[in-house]
PDBQT receptor file of N, H, CA, C and O in Angstrom, charges set to zero:
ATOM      1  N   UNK A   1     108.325 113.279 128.222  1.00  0.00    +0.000 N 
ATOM      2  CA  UNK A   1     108.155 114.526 127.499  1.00  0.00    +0.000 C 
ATOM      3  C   UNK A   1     107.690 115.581 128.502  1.00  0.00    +0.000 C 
ATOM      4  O   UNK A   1     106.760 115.316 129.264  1.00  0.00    +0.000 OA
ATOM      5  N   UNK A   2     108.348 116.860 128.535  1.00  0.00    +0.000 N 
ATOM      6  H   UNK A   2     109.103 117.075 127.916  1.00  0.00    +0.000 HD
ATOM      7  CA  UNK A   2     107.762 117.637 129.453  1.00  0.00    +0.000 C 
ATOM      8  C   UNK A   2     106.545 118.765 129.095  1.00  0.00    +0.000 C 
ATOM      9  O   UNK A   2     105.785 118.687 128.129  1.00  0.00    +0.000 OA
ATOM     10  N   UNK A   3     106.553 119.510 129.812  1.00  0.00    +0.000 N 
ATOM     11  H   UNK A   3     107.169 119.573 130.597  1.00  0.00    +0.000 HD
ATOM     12  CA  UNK A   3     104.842 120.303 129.410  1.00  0.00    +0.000 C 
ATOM     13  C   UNK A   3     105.577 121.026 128.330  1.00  0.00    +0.000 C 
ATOM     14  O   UNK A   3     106.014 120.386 127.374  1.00  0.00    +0.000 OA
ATOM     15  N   UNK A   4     105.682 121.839 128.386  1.00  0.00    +0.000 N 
ATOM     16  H   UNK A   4     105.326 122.359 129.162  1.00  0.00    +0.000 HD
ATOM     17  CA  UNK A   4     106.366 122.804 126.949  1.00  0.00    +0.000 C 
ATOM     18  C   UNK A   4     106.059 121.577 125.898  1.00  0.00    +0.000 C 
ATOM     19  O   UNK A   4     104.971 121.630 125.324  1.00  0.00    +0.000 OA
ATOM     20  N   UNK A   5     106.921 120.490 125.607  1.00  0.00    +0.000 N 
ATOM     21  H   UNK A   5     107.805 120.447 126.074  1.00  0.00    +0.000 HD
ATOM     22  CA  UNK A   5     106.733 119.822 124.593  1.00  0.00    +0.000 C 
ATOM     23  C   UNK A   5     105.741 119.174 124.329  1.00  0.00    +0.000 C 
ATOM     24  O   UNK A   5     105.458 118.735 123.214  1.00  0.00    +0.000 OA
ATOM     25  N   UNK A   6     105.060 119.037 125.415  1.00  0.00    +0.000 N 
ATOM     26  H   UNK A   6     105.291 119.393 126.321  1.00  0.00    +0.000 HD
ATOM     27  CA  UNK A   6     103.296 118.558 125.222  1.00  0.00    +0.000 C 
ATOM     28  C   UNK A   6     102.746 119.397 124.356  1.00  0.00    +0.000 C 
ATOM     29  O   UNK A   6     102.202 119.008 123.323  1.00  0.00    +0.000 OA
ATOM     30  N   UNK A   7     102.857 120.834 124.761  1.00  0.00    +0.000 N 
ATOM     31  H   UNK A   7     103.300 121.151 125.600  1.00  0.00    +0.000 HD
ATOM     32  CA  UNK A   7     101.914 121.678 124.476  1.00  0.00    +0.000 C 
ATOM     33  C   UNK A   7     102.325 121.891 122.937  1.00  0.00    +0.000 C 
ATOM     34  O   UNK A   7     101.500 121.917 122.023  1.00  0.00    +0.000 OA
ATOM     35  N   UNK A   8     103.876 122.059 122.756  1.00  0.00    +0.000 N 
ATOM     36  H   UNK A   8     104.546 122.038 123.498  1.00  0.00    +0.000 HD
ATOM     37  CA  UNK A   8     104.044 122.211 121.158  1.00  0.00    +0.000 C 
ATOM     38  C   UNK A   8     103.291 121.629 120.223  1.00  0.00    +0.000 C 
ATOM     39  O   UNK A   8     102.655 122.155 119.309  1.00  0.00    +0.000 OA
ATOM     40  N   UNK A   9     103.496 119.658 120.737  1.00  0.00    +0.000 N 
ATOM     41  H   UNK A   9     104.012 119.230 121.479  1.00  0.00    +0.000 HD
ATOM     42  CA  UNK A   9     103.058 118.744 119.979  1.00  0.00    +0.000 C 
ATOM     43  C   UNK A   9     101.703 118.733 119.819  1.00  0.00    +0.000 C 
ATOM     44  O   UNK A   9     101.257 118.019 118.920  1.00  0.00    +0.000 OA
ATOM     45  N   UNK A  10     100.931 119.381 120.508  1.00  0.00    +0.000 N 
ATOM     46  H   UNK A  10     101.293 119.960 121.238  1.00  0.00    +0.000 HD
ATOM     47  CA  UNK A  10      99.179 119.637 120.745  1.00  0.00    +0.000 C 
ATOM     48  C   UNK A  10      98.996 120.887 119.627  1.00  0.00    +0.000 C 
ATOM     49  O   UNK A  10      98.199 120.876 118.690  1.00  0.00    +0.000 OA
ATOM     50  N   UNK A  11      99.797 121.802 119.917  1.00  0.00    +0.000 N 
ATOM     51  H   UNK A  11     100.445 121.810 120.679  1.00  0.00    +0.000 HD
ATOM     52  CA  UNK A  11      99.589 123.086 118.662  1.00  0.00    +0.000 C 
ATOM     53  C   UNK A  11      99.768 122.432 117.444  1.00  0.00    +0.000 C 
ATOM     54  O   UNK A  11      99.142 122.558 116.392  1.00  0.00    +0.000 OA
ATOM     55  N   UNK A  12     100.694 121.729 117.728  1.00  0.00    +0.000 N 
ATOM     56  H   UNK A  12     101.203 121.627 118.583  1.00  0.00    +0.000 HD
ATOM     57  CA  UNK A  12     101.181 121.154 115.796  1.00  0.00    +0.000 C 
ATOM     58  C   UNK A  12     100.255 120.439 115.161  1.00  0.00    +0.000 C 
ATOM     59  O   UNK A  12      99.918 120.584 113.986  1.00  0.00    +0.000 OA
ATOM     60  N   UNK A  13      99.692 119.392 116.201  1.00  0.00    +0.000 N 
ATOM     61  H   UNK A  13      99.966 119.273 117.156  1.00  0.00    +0.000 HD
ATOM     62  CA  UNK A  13      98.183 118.595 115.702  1.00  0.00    +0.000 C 
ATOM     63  C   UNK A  13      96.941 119.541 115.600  1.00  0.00    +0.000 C 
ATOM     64  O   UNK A  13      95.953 119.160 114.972  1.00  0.00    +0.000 OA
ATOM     65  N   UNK A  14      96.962 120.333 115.991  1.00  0.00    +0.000 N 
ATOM     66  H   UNK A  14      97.764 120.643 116.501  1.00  0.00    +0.000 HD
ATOM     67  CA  UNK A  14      95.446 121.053 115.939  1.00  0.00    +0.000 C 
ATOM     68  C   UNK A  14      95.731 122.130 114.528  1.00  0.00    +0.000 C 
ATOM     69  O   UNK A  14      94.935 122.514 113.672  1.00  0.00    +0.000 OA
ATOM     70  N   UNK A  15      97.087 122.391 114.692  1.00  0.00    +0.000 N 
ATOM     71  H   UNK A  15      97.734 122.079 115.388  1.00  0.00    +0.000 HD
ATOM     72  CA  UNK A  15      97.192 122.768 113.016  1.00  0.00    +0.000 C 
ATOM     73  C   UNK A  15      97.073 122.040 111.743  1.00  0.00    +0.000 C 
ATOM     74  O   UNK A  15      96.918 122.507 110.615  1.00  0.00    +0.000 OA
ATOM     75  N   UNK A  16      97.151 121.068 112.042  1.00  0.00    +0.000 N 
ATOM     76  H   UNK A  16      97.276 120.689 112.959  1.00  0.00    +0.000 HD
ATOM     77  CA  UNK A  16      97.730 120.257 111.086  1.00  0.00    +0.000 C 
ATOM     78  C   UNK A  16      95.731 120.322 110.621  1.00  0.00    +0.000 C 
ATOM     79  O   UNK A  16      95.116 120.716 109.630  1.00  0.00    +0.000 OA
ATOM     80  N   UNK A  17      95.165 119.467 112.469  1.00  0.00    +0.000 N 
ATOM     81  H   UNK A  17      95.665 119.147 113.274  1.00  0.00    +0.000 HD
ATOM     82  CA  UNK A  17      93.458 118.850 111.713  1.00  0.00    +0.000 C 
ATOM     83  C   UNK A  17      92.987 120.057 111.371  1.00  0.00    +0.000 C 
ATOM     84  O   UNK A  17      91.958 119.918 110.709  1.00  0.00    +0.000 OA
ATOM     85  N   UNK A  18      93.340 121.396 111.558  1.00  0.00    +0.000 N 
ATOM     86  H   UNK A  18      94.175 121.508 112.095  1.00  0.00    +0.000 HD
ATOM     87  CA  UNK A  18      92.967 122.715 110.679  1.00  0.00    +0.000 C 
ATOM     88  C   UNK A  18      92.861 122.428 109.512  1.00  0.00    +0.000 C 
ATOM     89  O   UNK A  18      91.929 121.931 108.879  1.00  0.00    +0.000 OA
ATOM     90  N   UNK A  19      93.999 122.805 109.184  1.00  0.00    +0.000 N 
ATOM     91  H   UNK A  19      94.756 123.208 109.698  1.00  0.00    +0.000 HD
ATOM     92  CA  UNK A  19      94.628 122.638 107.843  1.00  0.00    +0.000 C 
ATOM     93  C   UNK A  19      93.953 121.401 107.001  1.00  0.00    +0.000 C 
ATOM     94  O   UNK A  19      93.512 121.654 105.880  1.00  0.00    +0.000 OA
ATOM     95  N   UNK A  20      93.870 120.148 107.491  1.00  0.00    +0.000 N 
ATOM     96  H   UNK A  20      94.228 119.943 108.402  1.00  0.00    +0.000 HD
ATOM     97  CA  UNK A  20      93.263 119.102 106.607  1.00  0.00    +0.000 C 
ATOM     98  C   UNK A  20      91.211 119.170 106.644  1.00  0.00    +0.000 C 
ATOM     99  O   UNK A  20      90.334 118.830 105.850  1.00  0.00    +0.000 OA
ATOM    100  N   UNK A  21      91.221 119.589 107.563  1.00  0.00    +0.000 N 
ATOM    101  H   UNK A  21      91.934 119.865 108.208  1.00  0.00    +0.000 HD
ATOM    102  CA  UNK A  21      89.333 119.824 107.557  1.00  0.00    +0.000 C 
ATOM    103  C   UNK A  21      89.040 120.254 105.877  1.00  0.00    +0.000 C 
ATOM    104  O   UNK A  21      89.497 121.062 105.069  1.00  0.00    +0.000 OA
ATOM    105  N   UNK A  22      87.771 118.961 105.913  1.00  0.00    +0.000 N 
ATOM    106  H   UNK A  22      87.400 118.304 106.569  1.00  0.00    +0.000 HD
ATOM    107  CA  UNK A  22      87.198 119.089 104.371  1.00  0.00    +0.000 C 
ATOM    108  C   UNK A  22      87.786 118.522 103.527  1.00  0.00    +0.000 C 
ATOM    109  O   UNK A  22      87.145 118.342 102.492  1.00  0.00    +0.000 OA
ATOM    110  N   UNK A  23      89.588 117.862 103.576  1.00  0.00    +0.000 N 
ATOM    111  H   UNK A  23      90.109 118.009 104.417  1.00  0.00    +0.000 HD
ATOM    112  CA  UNK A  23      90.149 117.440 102.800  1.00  0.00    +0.000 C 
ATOM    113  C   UNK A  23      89.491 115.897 102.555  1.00  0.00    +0.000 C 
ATOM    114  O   UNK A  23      89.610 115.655 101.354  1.00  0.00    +0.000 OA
ATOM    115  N   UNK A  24      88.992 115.026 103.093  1.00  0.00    +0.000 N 
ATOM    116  H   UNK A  24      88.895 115.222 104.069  1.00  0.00    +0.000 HD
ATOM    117  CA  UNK A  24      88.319 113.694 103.187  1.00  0.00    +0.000 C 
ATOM    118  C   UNK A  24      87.186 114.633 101.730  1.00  0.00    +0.000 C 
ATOM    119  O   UNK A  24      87.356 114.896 100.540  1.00  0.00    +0.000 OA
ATOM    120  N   UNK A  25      86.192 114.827 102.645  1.00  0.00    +0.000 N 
ATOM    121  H   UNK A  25      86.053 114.614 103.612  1.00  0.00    +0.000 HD
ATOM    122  CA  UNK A  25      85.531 115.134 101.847  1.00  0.00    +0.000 C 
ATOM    123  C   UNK A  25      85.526 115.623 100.338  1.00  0.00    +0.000 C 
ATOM    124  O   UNK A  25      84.635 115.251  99.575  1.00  0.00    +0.000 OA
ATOM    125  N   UNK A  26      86.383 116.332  99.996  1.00  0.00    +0.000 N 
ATOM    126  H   UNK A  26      87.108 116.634 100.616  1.00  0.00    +0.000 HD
ATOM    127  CA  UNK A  26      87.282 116.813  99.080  1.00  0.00    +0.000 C 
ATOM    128  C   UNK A  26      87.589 115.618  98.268  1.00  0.00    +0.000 C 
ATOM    129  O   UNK A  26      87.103 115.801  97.153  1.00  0.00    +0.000 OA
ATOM    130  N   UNK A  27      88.144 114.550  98.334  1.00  0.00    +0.000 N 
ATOM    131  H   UNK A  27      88.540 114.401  99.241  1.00  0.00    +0.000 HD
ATOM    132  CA  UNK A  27      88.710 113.733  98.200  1.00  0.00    +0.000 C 
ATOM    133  C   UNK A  27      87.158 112.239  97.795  1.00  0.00    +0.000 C 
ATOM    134  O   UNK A  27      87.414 111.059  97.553  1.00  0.00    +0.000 OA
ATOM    135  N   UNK A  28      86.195 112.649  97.833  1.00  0.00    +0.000 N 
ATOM    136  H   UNK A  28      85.987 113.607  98.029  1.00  0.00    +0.000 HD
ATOM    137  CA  UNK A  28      85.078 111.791  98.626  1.00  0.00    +0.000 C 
ATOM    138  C   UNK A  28      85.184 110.743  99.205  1.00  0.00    +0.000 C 
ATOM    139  O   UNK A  28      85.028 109.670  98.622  1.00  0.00    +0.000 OA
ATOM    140  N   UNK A  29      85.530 110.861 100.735  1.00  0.00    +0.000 N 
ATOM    141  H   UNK A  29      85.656 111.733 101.208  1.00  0.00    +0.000 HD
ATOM    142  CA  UNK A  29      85.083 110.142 101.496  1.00  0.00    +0.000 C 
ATOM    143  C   UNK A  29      84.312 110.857 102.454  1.00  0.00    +0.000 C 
ATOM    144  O   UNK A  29      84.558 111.975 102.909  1.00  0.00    +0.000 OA
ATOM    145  N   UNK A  30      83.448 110.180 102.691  1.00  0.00    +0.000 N 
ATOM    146  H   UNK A  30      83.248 109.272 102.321  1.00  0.00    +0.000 HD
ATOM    147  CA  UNK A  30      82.335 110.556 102.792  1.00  0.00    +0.000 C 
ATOM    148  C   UNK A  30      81.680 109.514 104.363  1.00  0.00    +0.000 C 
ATOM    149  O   UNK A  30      80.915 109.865 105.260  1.00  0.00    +0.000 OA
ATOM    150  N   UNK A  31      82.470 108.040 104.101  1.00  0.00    +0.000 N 
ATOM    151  H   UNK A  31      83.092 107.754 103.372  1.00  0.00    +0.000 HD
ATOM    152  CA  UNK A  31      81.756 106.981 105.004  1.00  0.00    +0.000 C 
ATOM    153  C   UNK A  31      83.129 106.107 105.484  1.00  0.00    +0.000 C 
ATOM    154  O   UNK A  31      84.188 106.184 104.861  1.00  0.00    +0.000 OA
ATOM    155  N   UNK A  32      82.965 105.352 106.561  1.00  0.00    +0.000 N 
ATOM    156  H   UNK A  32      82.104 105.289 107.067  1.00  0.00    +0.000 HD
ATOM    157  CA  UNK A  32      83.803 104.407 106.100  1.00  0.00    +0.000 C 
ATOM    158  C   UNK A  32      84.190 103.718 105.158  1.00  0.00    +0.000 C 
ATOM    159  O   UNK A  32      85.260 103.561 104.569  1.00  0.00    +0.000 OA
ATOM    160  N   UNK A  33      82.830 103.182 105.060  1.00  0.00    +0.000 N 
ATOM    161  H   UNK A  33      81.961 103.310 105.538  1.00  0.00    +0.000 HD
ATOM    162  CA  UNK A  33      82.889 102.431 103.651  1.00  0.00    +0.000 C 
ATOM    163  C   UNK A  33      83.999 103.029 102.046  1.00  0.00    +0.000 C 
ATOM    164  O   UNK A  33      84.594 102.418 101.158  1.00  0.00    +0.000 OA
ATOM    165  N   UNK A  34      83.803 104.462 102.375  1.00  0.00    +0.000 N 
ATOM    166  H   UNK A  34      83.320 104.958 103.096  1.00  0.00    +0.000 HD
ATOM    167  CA  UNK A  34      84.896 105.211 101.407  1.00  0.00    +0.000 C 
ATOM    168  C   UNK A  34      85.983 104.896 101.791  1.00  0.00    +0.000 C 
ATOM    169  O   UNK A  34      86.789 104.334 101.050  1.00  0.00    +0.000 OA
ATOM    170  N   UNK A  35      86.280 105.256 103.291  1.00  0.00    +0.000 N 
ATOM    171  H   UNK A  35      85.625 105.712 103.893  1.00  0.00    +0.000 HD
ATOM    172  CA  UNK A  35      87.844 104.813 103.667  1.00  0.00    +0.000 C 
ATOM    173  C   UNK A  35      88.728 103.303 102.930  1.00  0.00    +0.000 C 
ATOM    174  O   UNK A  35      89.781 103.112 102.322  1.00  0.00    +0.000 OA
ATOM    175  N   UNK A  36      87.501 102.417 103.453  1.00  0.00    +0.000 N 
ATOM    176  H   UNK A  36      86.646 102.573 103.947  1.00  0.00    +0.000 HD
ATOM    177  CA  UNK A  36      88.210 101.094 103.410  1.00  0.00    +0.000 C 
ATOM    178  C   UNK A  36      88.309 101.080 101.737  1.00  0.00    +0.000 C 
ATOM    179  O   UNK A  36      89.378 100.903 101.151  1.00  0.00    +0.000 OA
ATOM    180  N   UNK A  37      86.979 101.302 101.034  1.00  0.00    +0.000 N 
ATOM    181  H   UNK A  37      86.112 101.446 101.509  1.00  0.00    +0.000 HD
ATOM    182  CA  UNK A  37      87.408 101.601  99.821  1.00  0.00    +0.000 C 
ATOM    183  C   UNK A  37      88.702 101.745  99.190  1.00  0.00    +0.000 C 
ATOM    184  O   UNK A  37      89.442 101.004  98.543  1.00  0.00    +0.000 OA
ATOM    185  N   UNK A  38      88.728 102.859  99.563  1.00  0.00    +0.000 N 
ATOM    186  H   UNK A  38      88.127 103.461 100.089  1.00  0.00    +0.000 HD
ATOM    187  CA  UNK A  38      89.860 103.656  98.840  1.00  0.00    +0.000 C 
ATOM    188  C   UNK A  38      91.577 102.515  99.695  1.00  0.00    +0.000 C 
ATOM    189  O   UNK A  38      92.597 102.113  99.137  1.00  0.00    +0.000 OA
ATOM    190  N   UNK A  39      91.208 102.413 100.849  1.00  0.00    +0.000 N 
ATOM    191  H   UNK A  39      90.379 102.739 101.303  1.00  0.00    +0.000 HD
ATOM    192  CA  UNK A  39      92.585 101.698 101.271  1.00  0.00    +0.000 C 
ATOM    193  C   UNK A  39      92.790 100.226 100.397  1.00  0.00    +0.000 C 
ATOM    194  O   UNK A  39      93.956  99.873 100.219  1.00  0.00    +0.000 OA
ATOM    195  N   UNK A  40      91.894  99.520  99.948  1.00  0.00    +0.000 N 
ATOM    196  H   UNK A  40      90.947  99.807 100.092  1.00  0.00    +0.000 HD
ATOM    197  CA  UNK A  40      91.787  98.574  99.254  1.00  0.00    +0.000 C 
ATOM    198  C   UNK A  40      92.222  98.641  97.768  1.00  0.00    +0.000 C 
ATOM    199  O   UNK A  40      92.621  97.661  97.138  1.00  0.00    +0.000 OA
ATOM    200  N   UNK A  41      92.110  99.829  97.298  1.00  0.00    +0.000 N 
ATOM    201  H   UNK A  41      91.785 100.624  97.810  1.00  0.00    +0.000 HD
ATOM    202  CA  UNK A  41      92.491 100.182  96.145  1.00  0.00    +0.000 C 
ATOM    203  C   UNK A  41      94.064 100.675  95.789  1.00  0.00    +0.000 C 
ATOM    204  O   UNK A  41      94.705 100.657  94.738  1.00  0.00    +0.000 OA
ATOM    205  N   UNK A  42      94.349 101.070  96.994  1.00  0.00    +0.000 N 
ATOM    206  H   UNK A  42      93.828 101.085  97.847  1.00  0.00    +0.000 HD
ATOM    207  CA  UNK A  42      95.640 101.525  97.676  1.00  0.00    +0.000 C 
ATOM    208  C   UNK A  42      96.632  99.948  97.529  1.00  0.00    +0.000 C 
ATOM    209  O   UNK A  42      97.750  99.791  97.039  1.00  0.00    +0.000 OA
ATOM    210  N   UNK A  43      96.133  99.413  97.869  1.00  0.00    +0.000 N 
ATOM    211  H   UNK A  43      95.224  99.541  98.268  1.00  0.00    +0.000 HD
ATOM    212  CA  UNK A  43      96.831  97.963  98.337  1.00  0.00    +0.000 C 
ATOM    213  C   UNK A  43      96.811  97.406  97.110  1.00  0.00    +0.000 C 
ATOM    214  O   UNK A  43      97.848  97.380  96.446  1.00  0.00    +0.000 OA
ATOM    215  N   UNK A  44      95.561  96.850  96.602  1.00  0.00    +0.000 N 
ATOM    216  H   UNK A  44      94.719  96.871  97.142  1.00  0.00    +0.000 HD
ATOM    217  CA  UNK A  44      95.699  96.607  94.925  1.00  0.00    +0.000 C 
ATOM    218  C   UNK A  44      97.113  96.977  94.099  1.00  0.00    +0.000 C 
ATOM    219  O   UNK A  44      98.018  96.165  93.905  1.00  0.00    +0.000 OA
ATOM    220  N   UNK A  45      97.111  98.550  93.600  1.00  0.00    +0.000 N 
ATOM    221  H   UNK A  45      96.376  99.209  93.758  1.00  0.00    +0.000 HD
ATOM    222  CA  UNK A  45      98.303  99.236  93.288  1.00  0.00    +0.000 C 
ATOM    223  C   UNK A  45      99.251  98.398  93.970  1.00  0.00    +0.000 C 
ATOM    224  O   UNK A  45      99.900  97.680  93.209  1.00  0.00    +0.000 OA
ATOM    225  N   UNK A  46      99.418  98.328  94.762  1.00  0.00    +0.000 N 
ATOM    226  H   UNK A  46      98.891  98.910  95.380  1.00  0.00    +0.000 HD
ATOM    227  CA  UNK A  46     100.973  98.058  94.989  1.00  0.00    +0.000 C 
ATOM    228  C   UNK A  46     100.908  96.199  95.286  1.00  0.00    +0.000 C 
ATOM    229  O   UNK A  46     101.556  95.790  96.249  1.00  0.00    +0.000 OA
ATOM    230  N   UNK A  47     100.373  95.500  94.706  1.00  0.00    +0.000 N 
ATOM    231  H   UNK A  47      99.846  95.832  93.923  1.00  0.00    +0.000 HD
ATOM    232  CA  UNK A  47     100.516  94.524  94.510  1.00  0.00    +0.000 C 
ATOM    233  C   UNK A  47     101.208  93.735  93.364  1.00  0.00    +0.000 C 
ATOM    234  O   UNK A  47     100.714  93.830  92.241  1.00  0.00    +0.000 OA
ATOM    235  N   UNK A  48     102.053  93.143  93.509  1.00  0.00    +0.000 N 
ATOM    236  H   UNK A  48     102.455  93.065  94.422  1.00  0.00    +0.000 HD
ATOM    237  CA  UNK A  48     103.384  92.938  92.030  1.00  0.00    +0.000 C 
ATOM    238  C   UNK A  48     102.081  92.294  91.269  1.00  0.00    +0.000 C 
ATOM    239  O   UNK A  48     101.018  91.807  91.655  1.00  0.00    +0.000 OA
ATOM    240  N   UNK A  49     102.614  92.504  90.158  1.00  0.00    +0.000 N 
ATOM    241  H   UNK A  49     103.477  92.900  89.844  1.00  0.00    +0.000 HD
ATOM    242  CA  UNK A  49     101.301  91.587  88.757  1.00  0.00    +0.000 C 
ATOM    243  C   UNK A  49     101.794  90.258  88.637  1.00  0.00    +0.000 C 
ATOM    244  O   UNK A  49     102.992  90.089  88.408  1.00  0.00    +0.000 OA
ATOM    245  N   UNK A  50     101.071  89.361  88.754  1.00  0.00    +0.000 N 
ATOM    246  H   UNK A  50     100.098  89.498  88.939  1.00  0.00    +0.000 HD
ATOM    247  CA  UNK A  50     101.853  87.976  88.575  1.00  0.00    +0.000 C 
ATOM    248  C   UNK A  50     102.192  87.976  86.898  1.00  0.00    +0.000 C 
ATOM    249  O   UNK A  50     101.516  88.319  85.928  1.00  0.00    +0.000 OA
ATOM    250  N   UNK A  51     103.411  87.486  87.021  1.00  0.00    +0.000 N 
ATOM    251  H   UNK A  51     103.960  87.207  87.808  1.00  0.00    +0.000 HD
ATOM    252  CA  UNK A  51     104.262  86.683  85.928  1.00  0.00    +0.000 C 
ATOM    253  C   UNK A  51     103.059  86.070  85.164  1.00  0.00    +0.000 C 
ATOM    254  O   UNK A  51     102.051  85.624  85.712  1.00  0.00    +0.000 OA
ATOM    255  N   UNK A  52     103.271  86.101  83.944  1.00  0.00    +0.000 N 
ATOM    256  H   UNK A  52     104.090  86.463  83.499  1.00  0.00    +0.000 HD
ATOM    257  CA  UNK A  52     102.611  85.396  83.160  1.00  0.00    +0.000 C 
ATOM    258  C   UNK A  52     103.455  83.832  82.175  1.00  0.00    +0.000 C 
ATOM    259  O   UNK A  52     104.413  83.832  81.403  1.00  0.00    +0.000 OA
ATOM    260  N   UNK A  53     102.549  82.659  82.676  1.00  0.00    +0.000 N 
ATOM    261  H   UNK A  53     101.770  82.660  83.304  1.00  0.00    +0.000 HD
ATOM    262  CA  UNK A  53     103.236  81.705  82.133  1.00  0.00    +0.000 C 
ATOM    263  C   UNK A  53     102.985  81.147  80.910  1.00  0.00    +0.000 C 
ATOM    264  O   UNK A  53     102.389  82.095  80.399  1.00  0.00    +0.000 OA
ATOM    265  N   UNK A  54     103.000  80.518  80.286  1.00  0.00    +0.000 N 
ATOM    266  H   UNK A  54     103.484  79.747  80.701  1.00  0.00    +0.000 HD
ATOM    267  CA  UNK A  54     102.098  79.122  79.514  1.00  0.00    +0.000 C 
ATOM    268  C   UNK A  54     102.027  78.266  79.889  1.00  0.00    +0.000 C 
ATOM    269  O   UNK A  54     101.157  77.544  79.404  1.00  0.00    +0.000 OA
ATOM    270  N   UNK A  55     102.802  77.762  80.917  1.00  0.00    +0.000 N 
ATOM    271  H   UNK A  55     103.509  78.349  81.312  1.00  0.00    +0.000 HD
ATOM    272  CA  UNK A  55     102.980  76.542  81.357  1.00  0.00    +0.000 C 
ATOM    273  C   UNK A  55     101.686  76.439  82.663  1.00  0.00    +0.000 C 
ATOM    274  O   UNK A  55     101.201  75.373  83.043  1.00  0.00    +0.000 OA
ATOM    275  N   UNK A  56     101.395  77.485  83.069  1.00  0.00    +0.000 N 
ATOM    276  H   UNK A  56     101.789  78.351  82.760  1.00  0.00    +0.000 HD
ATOM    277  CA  UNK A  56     100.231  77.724  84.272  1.00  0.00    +0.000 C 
ATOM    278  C   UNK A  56      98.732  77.795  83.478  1.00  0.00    +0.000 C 
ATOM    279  O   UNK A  56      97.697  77.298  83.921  1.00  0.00    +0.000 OA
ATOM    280  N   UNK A  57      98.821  78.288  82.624  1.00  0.00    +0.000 N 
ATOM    281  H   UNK A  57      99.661  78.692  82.264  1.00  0.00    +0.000 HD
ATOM    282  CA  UNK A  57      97.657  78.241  81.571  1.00  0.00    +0.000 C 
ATOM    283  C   UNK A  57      96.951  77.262  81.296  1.00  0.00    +0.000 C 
ATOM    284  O   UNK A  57      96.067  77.358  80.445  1.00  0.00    +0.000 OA
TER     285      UNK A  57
């Protein structure tokens, strides 16, 4: 990658963590502990529901 495109890709990130500052917070996270939280809950959701049998019952 040459300098020009360094430098783009550096403007685009520093806009971007502009733009998102406060959004965590916003959101409450607050700690890690929020992060992993919330990613755990994330994962949950998208876990298929097991089939329900009678025969497993």
């Amino acid at each position: 990658m040459d300098e020009a495109a360094k430098a783009m890709a550096l403007k685009a990130l520093e806009e971007l963590q502009e733009q998102m500052r406060g959004e965590a917070e916003k959101a409450g996270l607050r700690t890690e502990e929020d992060v992993i939280r919330l990613v755990k809950e994330i994962r949950h959701e998208d876990d298929p529901k097991p089939e329900v049998n009678d025969e497993n019952q």
